[in-house]
C-alpha positions as CSV (number, residue, x, y, z in Angstrom):
1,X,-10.4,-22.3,-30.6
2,X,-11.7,-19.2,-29.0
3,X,-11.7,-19.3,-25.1
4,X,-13.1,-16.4,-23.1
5,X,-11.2,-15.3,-19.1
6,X,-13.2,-13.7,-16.7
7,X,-12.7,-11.6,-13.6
8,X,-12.0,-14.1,-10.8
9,X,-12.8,-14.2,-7.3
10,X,-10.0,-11.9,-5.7
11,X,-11.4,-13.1,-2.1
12,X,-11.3,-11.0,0.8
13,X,-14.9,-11.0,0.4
14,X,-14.5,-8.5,-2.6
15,X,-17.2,-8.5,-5.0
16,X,-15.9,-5.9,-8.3
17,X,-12.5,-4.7,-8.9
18,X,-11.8,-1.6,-11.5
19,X,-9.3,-2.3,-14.9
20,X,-6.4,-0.2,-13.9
21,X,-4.4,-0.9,-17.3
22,X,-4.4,-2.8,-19.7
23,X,-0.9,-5.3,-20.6
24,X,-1.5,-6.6,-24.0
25,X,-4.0,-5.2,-26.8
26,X,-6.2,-7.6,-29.8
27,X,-3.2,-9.1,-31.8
28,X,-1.0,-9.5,-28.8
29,X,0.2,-13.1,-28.7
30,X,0.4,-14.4,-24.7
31,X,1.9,-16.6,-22.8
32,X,1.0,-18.7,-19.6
33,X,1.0,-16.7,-16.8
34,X,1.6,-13.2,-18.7
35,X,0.6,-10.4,-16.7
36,X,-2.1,-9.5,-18.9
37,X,-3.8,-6.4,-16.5
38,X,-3.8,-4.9,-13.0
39,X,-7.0,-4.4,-11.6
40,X,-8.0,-2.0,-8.3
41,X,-10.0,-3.9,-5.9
42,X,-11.6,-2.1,-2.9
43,X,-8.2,-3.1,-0.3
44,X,-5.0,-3.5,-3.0
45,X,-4.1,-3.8,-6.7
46,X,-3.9,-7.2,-8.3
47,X,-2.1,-8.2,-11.5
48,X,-4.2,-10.6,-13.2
49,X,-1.8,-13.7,-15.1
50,X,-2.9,-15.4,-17.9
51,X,-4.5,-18.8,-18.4
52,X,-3.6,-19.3,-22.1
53,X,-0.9,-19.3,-24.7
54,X,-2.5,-17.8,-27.5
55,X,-3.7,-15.1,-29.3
56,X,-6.1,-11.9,-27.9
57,X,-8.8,-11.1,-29.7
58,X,-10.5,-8.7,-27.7
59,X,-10.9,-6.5,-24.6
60,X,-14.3,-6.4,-23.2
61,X,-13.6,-3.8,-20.7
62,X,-11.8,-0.5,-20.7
63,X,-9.4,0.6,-18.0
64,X,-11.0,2.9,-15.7
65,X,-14.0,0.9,-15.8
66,X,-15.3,-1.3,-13.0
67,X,-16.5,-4.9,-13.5
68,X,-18.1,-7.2,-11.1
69,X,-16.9,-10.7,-10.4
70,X,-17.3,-13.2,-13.7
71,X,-17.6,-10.5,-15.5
72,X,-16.3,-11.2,-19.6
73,X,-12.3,-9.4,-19.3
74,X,-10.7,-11.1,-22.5
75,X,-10.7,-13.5,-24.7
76,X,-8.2,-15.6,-26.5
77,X,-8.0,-17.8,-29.7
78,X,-5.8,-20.3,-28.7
79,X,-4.5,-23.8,-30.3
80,X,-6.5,-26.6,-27.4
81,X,-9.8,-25.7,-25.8
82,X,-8.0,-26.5,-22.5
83,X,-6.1,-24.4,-20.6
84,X,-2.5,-25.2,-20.1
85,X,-1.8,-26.7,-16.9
86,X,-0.8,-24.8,-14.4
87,X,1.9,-25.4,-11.0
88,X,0.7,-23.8,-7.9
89,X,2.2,-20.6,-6.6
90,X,5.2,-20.3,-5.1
91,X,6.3,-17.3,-2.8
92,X,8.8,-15.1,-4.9
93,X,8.8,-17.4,-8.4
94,X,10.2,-15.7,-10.9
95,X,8.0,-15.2,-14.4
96,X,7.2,-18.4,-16.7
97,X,9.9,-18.8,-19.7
98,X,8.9,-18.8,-23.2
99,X,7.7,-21.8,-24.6
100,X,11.1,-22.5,-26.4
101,X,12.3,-23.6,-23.0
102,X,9.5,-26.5,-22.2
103,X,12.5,-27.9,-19.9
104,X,11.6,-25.1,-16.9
105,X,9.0,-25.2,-14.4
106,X,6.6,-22.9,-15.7
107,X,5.0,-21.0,-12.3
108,X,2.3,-18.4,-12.6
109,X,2.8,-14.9,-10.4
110,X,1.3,-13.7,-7.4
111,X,-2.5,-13.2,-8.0
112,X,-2.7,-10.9,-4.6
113,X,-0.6,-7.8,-4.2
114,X,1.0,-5.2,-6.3
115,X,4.2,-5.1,-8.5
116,X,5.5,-6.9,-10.9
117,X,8.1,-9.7,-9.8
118,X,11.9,-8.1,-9.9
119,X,13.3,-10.4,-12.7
120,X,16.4,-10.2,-14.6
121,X,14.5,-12.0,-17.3
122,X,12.3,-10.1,-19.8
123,X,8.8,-11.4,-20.9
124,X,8.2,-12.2,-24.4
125,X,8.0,-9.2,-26.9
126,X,5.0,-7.4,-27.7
127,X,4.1,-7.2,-31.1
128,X,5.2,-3.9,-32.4
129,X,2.7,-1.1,-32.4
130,X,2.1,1.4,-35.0
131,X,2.4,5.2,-34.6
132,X,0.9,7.8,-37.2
133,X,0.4,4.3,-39.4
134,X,4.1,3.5,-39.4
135,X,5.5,0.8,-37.3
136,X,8.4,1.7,-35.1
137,X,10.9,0.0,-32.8
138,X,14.2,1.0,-30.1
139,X,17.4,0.1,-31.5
140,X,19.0,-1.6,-28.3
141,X,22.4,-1.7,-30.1
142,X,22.6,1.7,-29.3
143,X,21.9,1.0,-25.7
144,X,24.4,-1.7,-25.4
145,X,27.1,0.1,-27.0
146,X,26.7,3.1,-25.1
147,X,29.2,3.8,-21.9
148,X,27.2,4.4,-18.8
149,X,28.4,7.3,-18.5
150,X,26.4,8.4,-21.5
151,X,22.6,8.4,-22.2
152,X,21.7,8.1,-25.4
153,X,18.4,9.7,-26.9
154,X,15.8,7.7,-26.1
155,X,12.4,7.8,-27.7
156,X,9.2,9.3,-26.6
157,X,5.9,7.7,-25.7
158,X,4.8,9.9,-28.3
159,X,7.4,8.0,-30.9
160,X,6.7,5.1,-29.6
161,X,3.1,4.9,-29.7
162,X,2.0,3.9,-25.9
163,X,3.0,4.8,-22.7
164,X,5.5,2.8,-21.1
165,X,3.9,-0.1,-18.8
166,X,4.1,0.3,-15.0
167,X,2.2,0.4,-12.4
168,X,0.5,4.1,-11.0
169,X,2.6,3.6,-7.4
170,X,5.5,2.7,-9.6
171,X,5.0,6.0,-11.3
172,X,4.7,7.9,-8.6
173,X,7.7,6.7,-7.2
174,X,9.5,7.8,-10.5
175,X,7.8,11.1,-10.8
176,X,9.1,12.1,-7.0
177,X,12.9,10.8,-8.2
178,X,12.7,13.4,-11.4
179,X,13.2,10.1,-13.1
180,X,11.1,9.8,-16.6
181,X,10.0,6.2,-16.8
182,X,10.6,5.7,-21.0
183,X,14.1,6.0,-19.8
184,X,13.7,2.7,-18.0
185,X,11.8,1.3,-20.0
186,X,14.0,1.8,-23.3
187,X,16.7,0.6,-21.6
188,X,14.7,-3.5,-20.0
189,X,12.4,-3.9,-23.1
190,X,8.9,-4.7,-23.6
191,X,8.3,-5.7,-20.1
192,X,6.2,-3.9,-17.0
193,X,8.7,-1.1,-15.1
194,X,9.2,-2.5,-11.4
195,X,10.1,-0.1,-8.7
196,X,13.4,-2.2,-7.9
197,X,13.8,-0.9,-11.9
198,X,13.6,2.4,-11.1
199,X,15.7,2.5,-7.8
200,X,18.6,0.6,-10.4
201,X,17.9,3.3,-12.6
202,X,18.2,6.2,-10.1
203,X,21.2,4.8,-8.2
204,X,23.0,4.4,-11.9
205,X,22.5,7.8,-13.0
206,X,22.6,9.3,-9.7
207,X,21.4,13.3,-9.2
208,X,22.0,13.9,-13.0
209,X,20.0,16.5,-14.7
210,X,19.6,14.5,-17.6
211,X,17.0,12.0,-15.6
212,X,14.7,14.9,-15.7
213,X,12.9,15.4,-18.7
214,X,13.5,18.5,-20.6
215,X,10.1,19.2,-21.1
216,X,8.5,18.2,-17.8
217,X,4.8,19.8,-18.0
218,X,3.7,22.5,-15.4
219,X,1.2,21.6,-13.2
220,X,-1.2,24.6,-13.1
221,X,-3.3,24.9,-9.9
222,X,-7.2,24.5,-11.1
223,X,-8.2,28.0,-9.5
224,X,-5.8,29.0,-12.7
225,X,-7.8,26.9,-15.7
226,X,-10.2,29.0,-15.8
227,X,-12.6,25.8,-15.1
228,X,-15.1,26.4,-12.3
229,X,-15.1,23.2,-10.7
230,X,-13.5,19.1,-11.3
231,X,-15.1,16.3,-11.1
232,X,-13.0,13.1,-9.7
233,X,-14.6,9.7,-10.2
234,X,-14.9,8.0,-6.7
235,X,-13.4,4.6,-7.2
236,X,-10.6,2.3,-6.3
237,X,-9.7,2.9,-2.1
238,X,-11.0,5.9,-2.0
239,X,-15.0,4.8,-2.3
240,X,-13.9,1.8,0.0
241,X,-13.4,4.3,2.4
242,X,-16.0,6.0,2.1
243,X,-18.8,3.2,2.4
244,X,-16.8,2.0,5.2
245,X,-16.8,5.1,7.1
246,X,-20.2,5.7,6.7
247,X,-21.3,2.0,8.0
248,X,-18.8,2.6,10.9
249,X,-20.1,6.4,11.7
250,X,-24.1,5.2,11.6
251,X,-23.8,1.7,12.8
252,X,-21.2,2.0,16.5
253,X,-22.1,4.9,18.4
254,X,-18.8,6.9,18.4
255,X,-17.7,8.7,21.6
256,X,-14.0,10.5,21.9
257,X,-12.3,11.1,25.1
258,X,-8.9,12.9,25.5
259,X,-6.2,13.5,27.5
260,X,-2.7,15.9,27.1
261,X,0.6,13.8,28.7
262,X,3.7,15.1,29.7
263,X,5.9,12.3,27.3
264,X,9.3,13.8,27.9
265,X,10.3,10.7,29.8
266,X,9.4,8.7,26.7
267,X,11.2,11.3,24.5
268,X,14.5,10.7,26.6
269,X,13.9,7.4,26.2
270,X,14.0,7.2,22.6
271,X,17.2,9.0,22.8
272,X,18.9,7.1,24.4
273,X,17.4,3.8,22.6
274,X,19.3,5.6,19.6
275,X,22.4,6.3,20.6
276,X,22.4,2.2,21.3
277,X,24.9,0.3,18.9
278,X,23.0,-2.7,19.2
279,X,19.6,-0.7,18.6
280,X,20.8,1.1,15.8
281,X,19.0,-0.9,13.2
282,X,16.0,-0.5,14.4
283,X,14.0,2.7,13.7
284,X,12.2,3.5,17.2
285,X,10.0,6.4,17.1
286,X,7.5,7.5,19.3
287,X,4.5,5.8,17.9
288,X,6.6,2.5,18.3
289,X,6.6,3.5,22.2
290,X,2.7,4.4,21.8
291,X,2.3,1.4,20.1
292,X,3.7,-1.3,22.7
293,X,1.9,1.6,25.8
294,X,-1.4,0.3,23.5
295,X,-1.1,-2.9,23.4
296,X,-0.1,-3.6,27.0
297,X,-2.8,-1.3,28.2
298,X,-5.1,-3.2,26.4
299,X,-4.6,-6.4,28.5
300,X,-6.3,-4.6,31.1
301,X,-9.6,-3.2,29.0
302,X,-10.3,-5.9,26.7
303,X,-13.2,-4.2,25.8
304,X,-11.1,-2.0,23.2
305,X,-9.6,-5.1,22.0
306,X,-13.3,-6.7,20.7
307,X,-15.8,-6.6,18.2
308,X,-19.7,-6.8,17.8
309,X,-21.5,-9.3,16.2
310,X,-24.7,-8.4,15.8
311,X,-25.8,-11.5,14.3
312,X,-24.8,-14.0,16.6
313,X,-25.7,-11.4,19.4
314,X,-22.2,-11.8,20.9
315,X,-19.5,-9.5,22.0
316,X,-16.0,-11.4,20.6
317,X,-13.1,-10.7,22.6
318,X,-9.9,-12.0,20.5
319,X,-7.1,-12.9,22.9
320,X,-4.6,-11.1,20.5
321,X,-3.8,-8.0,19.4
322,X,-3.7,-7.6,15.3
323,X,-2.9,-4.0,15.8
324,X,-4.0,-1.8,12.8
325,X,-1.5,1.5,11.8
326,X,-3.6,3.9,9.2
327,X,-1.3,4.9,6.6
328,X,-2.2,7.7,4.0
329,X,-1.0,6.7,0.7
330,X,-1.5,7.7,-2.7
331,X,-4.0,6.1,-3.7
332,X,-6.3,7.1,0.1
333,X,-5.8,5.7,3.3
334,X,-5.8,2.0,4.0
335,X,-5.0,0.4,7.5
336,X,-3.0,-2.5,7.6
337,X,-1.8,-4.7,10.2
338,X,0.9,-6.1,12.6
339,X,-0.1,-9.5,13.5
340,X,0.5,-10.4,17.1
341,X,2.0,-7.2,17.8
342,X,1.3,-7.8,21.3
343,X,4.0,-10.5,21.3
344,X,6.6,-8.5,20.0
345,X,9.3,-6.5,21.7
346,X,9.6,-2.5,21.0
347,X,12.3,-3.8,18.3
348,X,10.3,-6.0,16.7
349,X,7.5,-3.4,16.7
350,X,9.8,-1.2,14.7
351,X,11.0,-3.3,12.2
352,X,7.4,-4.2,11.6
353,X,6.1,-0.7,11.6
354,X,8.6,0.1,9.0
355,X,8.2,-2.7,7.1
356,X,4.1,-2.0,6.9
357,X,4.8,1.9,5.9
358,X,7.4,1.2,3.0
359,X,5.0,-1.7,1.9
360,X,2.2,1.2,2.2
361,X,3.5,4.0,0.5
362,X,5.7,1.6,-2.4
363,X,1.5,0.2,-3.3
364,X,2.3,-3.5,-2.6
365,X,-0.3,-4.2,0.8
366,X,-2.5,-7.3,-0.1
367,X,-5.9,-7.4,0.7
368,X,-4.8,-10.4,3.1
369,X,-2.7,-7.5,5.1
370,X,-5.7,-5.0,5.7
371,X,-8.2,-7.5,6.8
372,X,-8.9,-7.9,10.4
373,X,-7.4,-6.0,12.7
374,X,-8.2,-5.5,16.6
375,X,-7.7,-2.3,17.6
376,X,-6.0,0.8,15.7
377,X,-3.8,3.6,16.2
378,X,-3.4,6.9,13.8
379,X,-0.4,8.9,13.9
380,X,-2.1,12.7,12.9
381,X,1.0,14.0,14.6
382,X,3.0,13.7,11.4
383,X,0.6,16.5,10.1
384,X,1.1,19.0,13.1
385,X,-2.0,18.0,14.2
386,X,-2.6,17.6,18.2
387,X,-5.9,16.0,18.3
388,X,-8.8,14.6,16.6
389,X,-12.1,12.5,16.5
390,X,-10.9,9.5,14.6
391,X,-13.6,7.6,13.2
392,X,-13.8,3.8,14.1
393,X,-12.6,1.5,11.0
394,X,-15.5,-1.2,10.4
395,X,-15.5,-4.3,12.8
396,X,-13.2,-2.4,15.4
397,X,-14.7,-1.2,19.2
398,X,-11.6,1.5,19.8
399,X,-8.8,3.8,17.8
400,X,-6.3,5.8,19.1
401,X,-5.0,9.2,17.5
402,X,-1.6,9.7,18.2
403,X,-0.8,13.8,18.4
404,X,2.3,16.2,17.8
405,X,4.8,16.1,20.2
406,X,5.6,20.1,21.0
407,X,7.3,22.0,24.1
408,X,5.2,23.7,26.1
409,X,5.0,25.0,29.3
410,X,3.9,22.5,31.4
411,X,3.2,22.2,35.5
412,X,6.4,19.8,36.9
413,X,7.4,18.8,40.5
414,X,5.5,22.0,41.5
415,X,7.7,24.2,39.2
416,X,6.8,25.3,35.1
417,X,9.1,24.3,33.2
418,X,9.5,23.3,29.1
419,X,7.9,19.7,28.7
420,X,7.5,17.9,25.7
421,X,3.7,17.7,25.7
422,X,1.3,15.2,23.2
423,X,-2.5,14.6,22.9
424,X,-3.8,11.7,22.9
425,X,-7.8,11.2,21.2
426,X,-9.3,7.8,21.7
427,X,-12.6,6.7,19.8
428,X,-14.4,3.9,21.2
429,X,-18.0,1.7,20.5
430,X,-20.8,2.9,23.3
431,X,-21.9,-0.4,22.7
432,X,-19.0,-2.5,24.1
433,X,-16.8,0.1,26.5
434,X,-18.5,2.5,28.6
435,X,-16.9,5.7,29.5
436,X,-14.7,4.4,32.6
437,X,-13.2,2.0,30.8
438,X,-12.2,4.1,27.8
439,X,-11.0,6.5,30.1
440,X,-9.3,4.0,32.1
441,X,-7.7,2.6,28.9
442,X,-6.2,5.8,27.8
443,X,-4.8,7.1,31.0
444,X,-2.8,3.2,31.5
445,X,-1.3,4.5,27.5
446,X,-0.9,8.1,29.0
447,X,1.1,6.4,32.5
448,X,3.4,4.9,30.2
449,X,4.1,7.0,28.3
450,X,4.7,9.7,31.2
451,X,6.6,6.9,32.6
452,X,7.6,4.5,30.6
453,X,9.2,2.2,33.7
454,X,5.5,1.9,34.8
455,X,5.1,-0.8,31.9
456,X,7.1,-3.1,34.5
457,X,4.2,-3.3,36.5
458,X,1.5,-4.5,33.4
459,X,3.1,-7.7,33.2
């Protein structure tokens, strides 16, 4: 019986999502809940599971290729017209046994996020692919007889006949580790390459030179090709960003305001937060200390802390801070969220601000994590950058770019003397704070940060 899967509703108000990779291939015999292909929405990257146990037939999209919402994907000639019953999600399950084992609860990944689940079990092999017409296969004897002290030689994508399966983040992560991923993947099977899979593999074999391959390719700068110009597709987060600049910059009318504080109070501060035993867990920066100045400020301008609704011709003024940190990624820059981050102490803060970046940068933020948001901060500082005129994300009235912190000469207790110095650029909606109040906004951040035993008196 041939039954047919479409692109589901990924929610998040999300409307198309763009084939990343494919998983399986026509011939491919799947199981329930095999990963059968990651898809790019406009927020996060989603691994789509299967509803069948059967055989593909066919692709009806290409990877690289965008689709809209019940759009035709795949379909599937599989023994009953019905699809196999599925459990409901649970946080962390690990991926559906083989059929041989009908004794096992049988529960399907996690539809939203990115990554496959860490598993010490291997999905079900791939039927063997053919390369310059002959089929080929990896002789894992060889693997488990070898010592670890010894790598055997491991075959090529170009032997093998497709490129090992993995996610681009993943890759990434591999790439910056000299590590080549059909190490990895010669070494697990037939199953998609995990970034725990690569920090195992990296932490095995250590700094060896033999992680590298021999043959790496050169990357050749394009004023060198000889080509006179590239043309990159806009897709994925990056034309999210775009459209959602452009509705920001043409719908709230942006003004910037800025001011230069004297943060070397804060600075000491974090100093001697550090040298704390009982701190030393807890990775506290300065745009933790700018973060907590931000959101206690903004119990006195809840103006920054509110959105427009144009429709219901209402001002909405949430009595919580979801506070938004931009994060440049890979794959563009996305802004996620600390929920409640006004509730939390500089601690909490962060472990939660560490947390978001290594979820950031490793490719896993869900949608769920960059909706919303109150209120945002940008750290340009970590680009030697000392100020800016930060553009407002969508459904925000106020963002805050956080400069570098440098010595400079500075005017103190009536003396010049070498002060660490930072800029700080605020962006606000014309249409919910007037000037006073943005000013009055950034110089209560500014206060605290000068000094930071003036956040006594906010509460």
């Amino acid at each position: 019986m041939n039954e047919e899967f479409h692109l589901p509703d990924l929610g998040e108000g999300l409307t198309e999502a763009e084939v990343v990779q494919w998983l399986v291939a026509p011939g491919d015999t799947v199981t329930l809940n095999q990963t059968l292909a990651e898809v790019e929405t406009a927020k996060a990257i989603v691994e789509l599971p299967s509803p069948y146990e059967g055989t593909v037939t066919a692709l009806h999209a290409q990877a690289g290729e965008t689709v809209a919402v019940g759009s035709l994907l795949i379909a599937f000639e599989v023994e009953s017209a019905e699809p196999v019953e599925r459990a409901e999600p649970v946080e962390g399950a690990e991926p559906a046994e083989e059929k041989s084992e009908p004794a096992e609860e049988k529960t399907p990944p996690n539809l939203v996020g990115y990554g496959a689940a860490p598993s010490s079990k291997a999905r079900p092999m791939r039927r063997t692919r053919r390369a310059n017409g002959n089929p080929v296969s990896v002789d894992t004897a060889v693997l488990e007889a070898a010592p670890h002290d010894v790598l055997p030689e491991m075959p090529t994508p170009a032997r093998v006949g497709e490129r090992p399966r993995s996610t681009p983040p993943v890759r990434a992560y591999a790439k910056r580790l000299g590590i080549d991923i059909v190490l990895i993947a010669a070494e697990i099977g037939d199953r998609v390459i995990t970034r725990e899979d690569v920090e195992a593999y990296a932490e095995r074999v250590g700094g060896r030179s033999d992680a590298v391959p021999a043959e790496a390719p050169l990357t050749v700068p394009p004023l060198m090709t000889g080509e006179r110009e590239t043309r990159i597709p806009i897709r994925g987060v990056r034309k999210h960003t775009a459209a959602a600049m452009v509705q920001s910059a043409f719908t709230a009318p942006h003004v910037t305001t800025f001011h230069t504080v004297d943060v070397t109070a804060t600075m000491d501060l974090i100093a001697s937060l550090r040298q704390d035993r009982s701190l030393a867990e807890h990775r506290i920066g300065p745009l933790v200390i700018v973060a907590k100045a931000v959101c206690l400020a903004l119990t006195r301008t809840p103006g920054l802390n509110s959105r427009w609704d144009g429709d219901a011709g209402e001002i909405v003024q949430p009595h919580y801070v979801d506070l938004g940190i931009a994060a440049a990624t890979e794959r563009g820059l996305i802004v996620p969220n600390i929920r409640g981050a006004d509730q939390m102490t500089v601690p909490e803060l962060a472990d939660a601000l560490s947390a978001l970046t290594e979820t950031a940068r490793s490719g896993k933020t869900s949608p769920a994590e960059l909706a919303g948001g109150t209120f945002s901060i940008t750290n340009i500082g970590v680009f030697g950058i000392d100020a800016g005129t930060p553009i407002l994300p969508p459904g925000q009235s106020g963002i805050l770019a956080v400069g570098a912190v440098r010595r400079r000469p500075w005017e103190f207790r009536g003396e010049i003397a070498l002060r660490q110095i930072m800029t700080l650029s605020l962006s606000f909606d014309h249409r919910i704070v007037d000037g006073a109040e943005g000013a009055r906004f950034v110089k209560d951040v500014a206060d605290i940060l000068e000094e930071p035993g003036r956040a006594m008196l906010l509460r």
